[in-house]
Short mmCIF file of the C-alpha atoms (twelve columns), coordinates in Angstrom:
data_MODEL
# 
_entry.id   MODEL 
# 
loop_
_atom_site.group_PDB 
_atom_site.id 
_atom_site.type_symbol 
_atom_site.label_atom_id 
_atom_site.label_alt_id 
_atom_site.label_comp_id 
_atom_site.label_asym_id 
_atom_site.label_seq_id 
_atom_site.Cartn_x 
_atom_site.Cartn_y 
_atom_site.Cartn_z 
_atom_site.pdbx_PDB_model_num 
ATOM 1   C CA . UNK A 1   -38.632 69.999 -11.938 1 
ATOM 2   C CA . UNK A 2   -37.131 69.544 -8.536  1 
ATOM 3   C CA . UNK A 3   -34.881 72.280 -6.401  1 
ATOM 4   C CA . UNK A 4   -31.842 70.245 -7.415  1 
ATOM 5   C CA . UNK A 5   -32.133 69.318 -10.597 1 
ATOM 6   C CA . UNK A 6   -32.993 73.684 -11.543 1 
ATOM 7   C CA . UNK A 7   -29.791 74.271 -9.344  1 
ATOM 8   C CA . UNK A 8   -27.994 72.065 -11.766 1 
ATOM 9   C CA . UNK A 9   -29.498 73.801 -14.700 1 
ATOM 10  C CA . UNK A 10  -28.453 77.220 -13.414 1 
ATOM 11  C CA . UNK A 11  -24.790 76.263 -12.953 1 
ATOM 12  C CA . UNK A 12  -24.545 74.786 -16.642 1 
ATOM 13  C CA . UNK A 13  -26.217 77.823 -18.077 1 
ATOM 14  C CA . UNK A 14  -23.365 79.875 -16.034 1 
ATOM 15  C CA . UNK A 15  -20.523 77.962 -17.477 1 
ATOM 16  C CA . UNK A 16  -22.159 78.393 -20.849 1 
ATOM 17  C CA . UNK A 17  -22.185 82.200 -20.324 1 
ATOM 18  C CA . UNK A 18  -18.918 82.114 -19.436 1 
ATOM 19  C CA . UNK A 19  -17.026 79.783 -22.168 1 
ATOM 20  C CA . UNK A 20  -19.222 81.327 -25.255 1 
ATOM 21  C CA . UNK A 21  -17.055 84.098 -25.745 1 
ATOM 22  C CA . UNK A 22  -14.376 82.312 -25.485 1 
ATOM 23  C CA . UNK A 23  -15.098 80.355 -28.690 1 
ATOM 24  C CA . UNK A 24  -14.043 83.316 -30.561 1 
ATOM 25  C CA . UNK A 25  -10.434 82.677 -29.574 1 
ATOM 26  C CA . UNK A 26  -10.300 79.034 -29.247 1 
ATOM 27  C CA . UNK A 27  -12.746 77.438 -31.677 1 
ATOM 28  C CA . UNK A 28  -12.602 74.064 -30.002 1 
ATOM 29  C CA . UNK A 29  -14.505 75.505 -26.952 1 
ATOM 30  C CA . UNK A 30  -17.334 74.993 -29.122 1 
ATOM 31  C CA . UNK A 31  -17.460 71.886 -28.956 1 
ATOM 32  C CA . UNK A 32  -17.484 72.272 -24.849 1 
ATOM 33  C CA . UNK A 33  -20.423 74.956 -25.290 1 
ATOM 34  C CA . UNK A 34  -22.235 72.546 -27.217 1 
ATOM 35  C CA . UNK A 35  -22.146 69.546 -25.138 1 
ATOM 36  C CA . UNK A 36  -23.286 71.410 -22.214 1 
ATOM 37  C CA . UNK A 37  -26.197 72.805 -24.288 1 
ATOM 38  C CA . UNK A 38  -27.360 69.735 -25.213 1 
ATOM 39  C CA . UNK A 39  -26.823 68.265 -21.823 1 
ATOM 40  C CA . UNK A 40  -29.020 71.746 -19.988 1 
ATOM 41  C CA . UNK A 41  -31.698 70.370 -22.803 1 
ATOM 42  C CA . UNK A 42  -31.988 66.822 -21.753 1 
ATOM 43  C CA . UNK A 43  -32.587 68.306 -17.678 1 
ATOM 44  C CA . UNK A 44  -35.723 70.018 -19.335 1 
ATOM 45  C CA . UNK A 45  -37.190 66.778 -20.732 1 
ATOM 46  C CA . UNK A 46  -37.204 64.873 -17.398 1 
ATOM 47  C CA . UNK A 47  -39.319 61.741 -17.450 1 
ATOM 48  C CA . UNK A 48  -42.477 61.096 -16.154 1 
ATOM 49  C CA . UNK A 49  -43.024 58.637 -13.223 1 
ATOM 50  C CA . UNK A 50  -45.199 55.533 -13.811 1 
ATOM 51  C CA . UNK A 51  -47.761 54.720 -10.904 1 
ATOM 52  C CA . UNK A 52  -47.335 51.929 -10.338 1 
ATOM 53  C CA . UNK A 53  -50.109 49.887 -8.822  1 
ATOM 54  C CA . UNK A 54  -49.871 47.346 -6.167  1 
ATOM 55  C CA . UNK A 55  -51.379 43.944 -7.119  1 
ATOM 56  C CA . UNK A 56  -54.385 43.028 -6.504  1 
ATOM 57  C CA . UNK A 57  -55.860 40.442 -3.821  1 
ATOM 58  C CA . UNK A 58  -58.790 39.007 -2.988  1 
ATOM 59  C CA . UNK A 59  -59.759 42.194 -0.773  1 
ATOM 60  C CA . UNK A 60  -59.763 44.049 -3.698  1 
ATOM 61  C CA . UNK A 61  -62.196 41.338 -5.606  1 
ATOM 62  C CA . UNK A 62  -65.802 42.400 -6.916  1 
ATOM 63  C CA . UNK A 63  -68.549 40.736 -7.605  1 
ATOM 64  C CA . UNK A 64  -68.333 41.351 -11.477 1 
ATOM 65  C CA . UNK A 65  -64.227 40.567 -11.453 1 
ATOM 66  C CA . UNK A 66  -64.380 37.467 -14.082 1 
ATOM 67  C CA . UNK A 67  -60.922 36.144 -11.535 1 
ATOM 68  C CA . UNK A 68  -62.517 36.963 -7.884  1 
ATOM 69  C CA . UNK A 69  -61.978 33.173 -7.072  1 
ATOM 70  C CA . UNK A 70  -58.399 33.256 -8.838  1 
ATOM 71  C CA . UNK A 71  -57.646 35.972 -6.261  1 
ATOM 72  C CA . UNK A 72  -59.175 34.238 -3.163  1 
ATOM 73  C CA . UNK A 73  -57.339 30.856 -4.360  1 
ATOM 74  C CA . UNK A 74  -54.202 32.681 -4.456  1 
ATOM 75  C CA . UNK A 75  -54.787 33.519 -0.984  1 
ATOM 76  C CA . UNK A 76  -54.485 30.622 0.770   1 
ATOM 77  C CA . UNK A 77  -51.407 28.995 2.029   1 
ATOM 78  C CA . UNK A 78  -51.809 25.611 1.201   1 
ATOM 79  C CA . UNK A 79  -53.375 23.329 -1.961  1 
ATOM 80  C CA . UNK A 80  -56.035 22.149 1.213   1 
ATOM 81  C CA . UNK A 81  -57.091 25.222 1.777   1 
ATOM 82  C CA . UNK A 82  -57.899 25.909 -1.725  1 
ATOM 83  C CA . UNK A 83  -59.463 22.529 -2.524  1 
ATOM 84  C CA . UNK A 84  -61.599 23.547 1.257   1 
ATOM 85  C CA . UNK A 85  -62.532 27.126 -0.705  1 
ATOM 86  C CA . UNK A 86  -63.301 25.691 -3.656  1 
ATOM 87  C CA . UNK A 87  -65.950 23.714 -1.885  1 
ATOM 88  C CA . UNK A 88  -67.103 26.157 0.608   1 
ATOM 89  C CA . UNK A 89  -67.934 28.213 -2.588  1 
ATOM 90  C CA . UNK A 90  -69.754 25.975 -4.798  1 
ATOM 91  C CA . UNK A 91  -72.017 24.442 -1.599  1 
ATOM 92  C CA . UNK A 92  -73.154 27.736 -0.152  1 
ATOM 93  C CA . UNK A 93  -73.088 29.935 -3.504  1 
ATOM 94  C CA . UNK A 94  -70.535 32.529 -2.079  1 
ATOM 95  C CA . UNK A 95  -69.332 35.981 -3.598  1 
ATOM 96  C CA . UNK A 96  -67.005 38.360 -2.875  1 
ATOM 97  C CA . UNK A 97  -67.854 41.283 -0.844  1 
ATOM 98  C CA . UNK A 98  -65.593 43.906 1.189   1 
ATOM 99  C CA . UNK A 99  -62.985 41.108 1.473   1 
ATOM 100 C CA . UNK A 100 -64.695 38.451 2.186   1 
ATOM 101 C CA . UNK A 101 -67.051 35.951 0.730   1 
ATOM 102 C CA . UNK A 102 -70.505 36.055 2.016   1 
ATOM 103 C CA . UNK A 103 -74.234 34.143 0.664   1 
ATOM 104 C CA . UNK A 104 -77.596 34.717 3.068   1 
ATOM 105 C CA . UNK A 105 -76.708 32.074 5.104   1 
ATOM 106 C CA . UNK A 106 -72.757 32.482 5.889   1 
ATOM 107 C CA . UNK A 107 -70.066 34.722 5.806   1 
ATOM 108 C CA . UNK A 108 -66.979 33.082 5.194   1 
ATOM 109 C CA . UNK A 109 -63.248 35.535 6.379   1 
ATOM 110 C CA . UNK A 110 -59.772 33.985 4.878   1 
ATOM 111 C CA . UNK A 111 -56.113 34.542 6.318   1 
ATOM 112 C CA . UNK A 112 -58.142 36.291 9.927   1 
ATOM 113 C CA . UNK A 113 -55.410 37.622 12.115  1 
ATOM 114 C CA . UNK A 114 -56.333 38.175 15.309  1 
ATOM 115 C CA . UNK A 115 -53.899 38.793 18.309  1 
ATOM 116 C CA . UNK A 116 -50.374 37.157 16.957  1 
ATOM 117 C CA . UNK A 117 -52.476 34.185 15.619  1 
ATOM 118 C CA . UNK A 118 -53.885 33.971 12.326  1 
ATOM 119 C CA . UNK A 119 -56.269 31.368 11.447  1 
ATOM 120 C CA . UNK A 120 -57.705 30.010 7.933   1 
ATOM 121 C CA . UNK A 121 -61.336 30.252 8.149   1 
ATOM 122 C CA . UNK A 122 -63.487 32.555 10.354  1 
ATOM 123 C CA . UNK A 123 -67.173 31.920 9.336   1 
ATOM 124 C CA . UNK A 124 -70.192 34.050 10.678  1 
ATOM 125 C CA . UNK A 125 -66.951 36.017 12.491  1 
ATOM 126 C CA . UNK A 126 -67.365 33.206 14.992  1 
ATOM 127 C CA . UNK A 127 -66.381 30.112 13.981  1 
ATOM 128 C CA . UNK A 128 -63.201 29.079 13.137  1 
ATOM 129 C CA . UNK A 129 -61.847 26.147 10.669  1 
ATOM 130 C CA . UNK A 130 -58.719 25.222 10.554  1 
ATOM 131 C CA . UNK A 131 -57.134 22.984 7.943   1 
ATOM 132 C CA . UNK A 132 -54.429 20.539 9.120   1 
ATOM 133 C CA . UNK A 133 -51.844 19.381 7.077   1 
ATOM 134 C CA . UNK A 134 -49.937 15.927 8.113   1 
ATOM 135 C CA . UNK A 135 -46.640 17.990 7.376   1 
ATOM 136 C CA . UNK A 136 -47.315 21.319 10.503  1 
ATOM 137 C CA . UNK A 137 -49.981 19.769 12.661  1 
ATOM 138 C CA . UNK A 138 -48.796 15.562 13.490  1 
ATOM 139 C CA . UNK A 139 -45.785 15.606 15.879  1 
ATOM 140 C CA . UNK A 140 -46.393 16.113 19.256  1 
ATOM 141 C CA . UNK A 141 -44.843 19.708 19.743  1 
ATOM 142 C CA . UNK A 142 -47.425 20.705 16.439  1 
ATOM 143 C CA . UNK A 143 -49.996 19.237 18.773  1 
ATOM 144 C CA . UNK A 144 -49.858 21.229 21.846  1 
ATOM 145 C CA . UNK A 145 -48.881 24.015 19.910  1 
ATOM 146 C CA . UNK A 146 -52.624 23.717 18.518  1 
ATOM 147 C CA . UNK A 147 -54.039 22.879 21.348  1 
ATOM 148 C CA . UNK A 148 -53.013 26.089 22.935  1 
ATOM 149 C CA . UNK A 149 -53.582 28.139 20.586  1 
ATOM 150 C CA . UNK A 150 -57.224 26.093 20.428  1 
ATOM 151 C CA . UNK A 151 -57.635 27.495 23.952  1 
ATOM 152 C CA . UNK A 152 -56.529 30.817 23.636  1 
ATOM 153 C CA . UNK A 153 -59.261 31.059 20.783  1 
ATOM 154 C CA . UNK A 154 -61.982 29.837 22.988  1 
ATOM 155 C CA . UNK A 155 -60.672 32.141 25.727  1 
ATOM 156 C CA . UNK A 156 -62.223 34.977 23.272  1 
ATOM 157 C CA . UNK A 157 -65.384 33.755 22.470  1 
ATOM 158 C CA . UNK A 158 -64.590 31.545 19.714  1 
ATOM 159 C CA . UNK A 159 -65.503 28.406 18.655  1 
ATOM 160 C CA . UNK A 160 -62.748 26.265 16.784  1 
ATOM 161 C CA . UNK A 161 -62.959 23.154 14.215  1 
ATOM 162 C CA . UNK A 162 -59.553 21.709 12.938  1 
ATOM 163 C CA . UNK A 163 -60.390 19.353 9.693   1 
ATOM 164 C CA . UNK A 164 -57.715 16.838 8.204   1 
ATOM 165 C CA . UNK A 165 -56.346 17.817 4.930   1 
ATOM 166 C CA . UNK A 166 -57.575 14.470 4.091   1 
ATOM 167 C CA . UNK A 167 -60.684 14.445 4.399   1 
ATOM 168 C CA . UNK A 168 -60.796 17.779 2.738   1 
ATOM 169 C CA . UNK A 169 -58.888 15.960 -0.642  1 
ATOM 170 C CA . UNK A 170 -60.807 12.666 -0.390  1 
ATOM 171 C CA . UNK A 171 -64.032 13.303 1.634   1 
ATOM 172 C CA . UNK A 172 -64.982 17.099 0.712   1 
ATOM 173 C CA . UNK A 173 -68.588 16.267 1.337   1 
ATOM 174 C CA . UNK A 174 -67.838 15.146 4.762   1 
ATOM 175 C CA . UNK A 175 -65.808 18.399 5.367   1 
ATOM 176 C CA . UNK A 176 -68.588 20.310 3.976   1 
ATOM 177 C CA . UNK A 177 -70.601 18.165 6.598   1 
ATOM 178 C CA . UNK A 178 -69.003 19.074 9.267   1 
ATOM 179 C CA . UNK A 179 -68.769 22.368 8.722   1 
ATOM 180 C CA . UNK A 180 -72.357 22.529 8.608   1 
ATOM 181 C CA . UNK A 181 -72.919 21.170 11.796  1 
ATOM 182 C CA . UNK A 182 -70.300 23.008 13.313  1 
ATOM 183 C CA . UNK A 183 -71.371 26.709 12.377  1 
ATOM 184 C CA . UNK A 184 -74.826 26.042 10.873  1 
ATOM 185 C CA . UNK A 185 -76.281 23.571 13.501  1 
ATOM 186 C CA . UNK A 186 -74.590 23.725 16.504  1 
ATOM 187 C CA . UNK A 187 -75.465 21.093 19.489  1 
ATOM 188 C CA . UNK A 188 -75.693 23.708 22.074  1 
ATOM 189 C CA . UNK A 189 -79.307 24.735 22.998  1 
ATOM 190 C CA . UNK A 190 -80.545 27.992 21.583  1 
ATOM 191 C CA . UNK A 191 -81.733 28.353 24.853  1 
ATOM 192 C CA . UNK A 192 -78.794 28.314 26.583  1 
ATOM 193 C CA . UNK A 193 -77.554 31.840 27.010  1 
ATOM 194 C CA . UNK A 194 -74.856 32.526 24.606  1 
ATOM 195 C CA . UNK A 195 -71.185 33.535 26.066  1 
ATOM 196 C CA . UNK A 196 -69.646 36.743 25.628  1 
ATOM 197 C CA . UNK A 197 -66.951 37.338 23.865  1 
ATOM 198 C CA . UNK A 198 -63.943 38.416 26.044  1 
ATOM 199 C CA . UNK A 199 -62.408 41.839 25.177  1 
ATOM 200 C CA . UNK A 200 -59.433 41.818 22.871  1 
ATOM 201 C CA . UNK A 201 -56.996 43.882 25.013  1 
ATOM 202 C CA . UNK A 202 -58.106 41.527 28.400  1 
ATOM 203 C CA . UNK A 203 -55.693 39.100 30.793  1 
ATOM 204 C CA . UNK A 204 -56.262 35.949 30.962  1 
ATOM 205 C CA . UNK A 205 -55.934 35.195 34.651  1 
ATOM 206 C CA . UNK A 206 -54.710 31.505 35.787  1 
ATOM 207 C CA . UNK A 207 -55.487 30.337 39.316  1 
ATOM 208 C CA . UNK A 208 -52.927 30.926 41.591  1 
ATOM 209 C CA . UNK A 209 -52.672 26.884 42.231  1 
ATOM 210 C CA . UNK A 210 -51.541 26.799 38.378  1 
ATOM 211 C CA . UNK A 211 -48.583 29.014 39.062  1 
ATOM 212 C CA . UNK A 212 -48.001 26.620 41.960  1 
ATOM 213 C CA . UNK A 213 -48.084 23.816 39.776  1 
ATOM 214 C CA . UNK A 214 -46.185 24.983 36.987  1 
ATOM 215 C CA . UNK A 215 -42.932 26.407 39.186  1 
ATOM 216 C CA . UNK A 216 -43.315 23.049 40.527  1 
ATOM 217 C CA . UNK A 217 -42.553 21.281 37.598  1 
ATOM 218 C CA . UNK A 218 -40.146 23.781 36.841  1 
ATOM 219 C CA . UNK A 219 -38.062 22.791 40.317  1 
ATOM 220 C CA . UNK A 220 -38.215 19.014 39.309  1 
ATOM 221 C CA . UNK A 221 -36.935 19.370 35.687  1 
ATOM 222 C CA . UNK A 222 -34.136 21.255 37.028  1 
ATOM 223 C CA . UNK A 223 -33.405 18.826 39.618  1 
ATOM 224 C CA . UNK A 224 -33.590 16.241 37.452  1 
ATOM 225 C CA . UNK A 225 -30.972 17.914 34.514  1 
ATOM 226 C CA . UNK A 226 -28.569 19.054 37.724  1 
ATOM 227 C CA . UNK A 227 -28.926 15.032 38.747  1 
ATOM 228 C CA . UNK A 228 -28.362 13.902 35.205  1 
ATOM 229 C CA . UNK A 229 -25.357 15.672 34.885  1 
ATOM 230 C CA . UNK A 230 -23.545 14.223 37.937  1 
ATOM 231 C CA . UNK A 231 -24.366 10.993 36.923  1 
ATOM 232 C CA . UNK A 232 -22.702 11.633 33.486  1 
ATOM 233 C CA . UNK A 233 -20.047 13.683 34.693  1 
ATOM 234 C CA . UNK A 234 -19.202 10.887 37.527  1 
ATOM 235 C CA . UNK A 235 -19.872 8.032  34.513  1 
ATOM 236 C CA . UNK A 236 -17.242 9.637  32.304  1 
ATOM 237 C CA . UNK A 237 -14.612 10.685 34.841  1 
ATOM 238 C CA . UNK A 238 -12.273 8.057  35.369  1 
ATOM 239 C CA . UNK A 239 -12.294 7.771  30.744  1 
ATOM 240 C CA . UNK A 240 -11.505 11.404 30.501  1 
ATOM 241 C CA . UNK A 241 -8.575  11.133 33.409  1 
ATOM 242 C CA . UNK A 242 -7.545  7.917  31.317  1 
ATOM 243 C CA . UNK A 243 -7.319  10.380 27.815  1 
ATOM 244 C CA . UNK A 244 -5.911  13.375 29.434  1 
ATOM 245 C CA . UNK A 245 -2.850  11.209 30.991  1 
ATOM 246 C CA . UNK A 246 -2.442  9.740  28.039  1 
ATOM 247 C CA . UNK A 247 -2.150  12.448 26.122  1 
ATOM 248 C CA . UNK A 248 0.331   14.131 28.473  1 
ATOM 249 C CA . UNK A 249 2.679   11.108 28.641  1 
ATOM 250 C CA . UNK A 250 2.430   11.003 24.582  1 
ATOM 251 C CA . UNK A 251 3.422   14.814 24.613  1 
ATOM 252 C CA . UNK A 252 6.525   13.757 27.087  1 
ATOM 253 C CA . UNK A 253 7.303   10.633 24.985  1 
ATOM 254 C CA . UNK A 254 7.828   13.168 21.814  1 
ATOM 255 C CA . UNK A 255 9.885   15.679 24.008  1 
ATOM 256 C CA . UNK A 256 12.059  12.987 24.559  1 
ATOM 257 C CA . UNK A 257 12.937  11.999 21.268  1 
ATOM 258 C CA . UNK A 258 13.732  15.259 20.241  1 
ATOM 259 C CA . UNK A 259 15.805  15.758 23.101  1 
ATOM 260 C CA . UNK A 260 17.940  12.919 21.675  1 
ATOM 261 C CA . UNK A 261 18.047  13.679 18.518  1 
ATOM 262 C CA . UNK A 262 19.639  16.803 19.458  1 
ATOM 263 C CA . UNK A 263 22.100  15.697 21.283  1 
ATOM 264 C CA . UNK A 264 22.679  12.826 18.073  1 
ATOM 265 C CA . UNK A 265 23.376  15.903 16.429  1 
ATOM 266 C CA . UNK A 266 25.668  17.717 18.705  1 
ATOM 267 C CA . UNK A 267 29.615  18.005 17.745  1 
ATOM 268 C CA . UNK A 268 31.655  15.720 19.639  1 
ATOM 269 C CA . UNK A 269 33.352  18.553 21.672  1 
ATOM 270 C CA . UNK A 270 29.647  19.651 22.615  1 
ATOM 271 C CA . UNK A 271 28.357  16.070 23.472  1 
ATOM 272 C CA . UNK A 272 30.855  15.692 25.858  1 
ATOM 273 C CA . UNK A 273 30.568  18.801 27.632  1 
ATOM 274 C CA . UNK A 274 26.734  17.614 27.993  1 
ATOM 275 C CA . UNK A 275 27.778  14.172 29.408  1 
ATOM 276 C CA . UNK A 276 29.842  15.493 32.132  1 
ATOM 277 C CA . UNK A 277 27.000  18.138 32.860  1 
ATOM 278 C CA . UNK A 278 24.731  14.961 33.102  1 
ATOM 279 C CA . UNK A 279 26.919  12.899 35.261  1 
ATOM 280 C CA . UNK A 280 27.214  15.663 38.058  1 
ATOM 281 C CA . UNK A 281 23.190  16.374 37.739  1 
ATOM 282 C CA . UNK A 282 22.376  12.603 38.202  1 
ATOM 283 C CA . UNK A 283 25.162  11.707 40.210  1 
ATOM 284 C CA . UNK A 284 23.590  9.361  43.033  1 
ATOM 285 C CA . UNK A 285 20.755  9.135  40.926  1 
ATOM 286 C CA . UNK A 286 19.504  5.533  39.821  1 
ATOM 287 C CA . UNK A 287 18.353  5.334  36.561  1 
ATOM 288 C CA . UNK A 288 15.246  4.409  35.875  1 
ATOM 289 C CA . UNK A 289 13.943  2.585  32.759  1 
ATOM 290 C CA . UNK A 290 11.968  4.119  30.178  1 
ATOM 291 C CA . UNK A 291 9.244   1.515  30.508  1 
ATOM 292 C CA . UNK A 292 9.013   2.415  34.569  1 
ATOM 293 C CA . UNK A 293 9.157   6.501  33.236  1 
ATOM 294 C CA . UNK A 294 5.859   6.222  30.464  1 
ATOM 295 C CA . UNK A 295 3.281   3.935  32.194  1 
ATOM 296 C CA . UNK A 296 -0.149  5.109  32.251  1 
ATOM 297 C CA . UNK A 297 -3.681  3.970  32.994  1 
ATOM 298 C CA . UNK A 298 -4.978  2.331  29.695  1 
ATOM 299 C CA . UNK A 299 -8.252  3.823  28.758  1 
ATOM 300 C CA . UNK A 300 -11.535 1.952  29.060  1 
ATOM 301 C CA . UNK A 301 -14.614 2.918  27.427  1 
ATOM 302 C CA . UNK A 302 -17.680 3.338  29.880  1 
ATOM 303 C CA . UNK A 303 -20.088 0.327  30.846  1 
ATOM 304 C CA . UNK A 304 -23.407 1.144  29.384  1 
ATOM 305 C CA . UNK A 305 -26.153 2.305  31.695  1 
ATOM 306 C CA . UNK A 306 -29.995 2.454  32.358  1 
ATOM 307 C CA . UNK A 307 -30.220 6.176  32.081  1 
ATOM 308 C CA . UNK A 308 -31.463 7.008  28.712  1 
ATOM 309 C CA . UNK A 309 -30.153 10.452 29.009  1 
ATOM 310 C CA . UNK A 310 -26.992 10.252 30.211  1 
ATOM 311 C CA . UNK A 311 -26.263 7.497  27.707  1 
ATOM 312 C CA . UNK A 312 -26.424 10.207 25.118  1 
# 
């Protein structure tokens, strides 16, 4: 029992103490006594709290778990990546083991986060497969995105192969192929001395002439949007002159008309102290007609023009 729930328990036991003799005189205070009896009782019996345990995942899969492939499967992000498990376990004889599925000849690490990246596949904790779905990796923005991140990868001393979910669906022995060849039997000499891996927390330096370049292209995109928007603003000008007059001599044109209405609605006594207040105003004035008063430059839409752009 906690410090406030034996505070409680001590209050209700002190109104009990209190009330009980009063039952003597007023009967019905019983009924009081006994409800905060029963309610000091129920405080006592104070329910125990279930554990409950997270779920498990295929980190927490064994060997001798009958559903270790259930919880790798649920693991993956994507039907190819299962169907690419799947595979991977039934041509290399894999099993569970500290989180990830290992045989004597591979290691295989699902769902491997490293830096902000996480990848699908890390096998032999160097070689990484990726599965690429039409859907995240076909437009060109998905494309550089990968390639990037493809470089970033082999920055640290890894090695990266990207397979089409296609192949993976249709071809699985191809995939499996590959695979092979990629992690298994690579083309690089085993003489060749092997690179080492770059430490995690390390820069990556770019030449200074990349900076160069890349402020470069930053000066000529901006130049180009500054000379984009003249061209549209100076395009557009004389049809949003053309709108705005228009809309000002409309505005007149119904200030007008109410003027005369109110004066259509003015008592004769009133209308003609308003005419000879007119005549004296506009005496020596010629008159101009209404047609000469609202004329304004008709609007014309745009030609079309070359600039893709600025057409938009």
């Amino acid at each position: 029992m906690n410090g406030k729930s034996a505070g409680k328990l001590w209050v209700r036991a002190g109104l009990i103490a209190i009330v009980l003799p009063l039952c003597f005189i007023f009967p019905y205070v019983l009924i009081v006594v006994l409800i905060l009896t029963w309610l000091t009782f129920l405080d006592f019996i104070e329910p125990k709290t279930k554990t409950v345990l997270p779920p498990r995942t295929w980190v927490d899969a064994k060997p001798d778990d009958s559903d270790w492939l259930e919880l790798f499967l649920k693991g993956c992000e994507s039907p190819a990546e299962e169907k690419f498990l799947q595979s991977m376990v039934k041509e290399f004889n894999l099993y569970p083991s500290n989180g990830a599925l290992i045989s004597p000849a591979l290691s295989m690490e699902m769902q491997f986060t490293f830096h902000n990246y996480r990848f699908d596949f890390v096998l032999n904790s160097k070689y990484i497969v990726e599965i690429d779905g039409a859907t995240y990796h076909s437009s060109p923005e998905q494309v550089e995105r990968d390639r990037i991140r493809d470089e970033f990868s082999v920055a640290h001393g890894y090695s990266v192969l990207r397979i089409p979910a296609s192949i993976v669906f249709n071809n699985p022995a191809e995939a499996i192929r590959r695979v092979k060849d990629f992690a298994l039997n690579p083309t690089r000499s085993a003489t060749e001395p092997e690179p080492e891996p770059v430490a995690k927390n390390s820069i990556i330096r770019k030449p200074v002439s990349n900076y160069i370049g890349d402020f470069t292209k930053g000066v000529s995109s901006f130049t180009k949007i500054v000379i984009d928007a003249s061209l549209k603003q100076a395009t557009i000008s004389d049809f949003k002159k053309a709108i705005d007059s228009e809309q000002i001599f409309l505005n007149a044109m119904v200030r007008k008309v109410e003027t005369e209405i109110r004066l259509m609605n003015l008592s004769p006594g009133e209308r003609k102290i308003h005419d000879e207040m007119y005549a004296r105003i506009t005496q020596g004035h010629i008159k101009k007609p209404i047609t000469e008063i609202f004329c304004w430059t008709p609007i014309i839409l745009p030609e079309p023009i070359d600039n893709e752009v600025v057409q938009r």
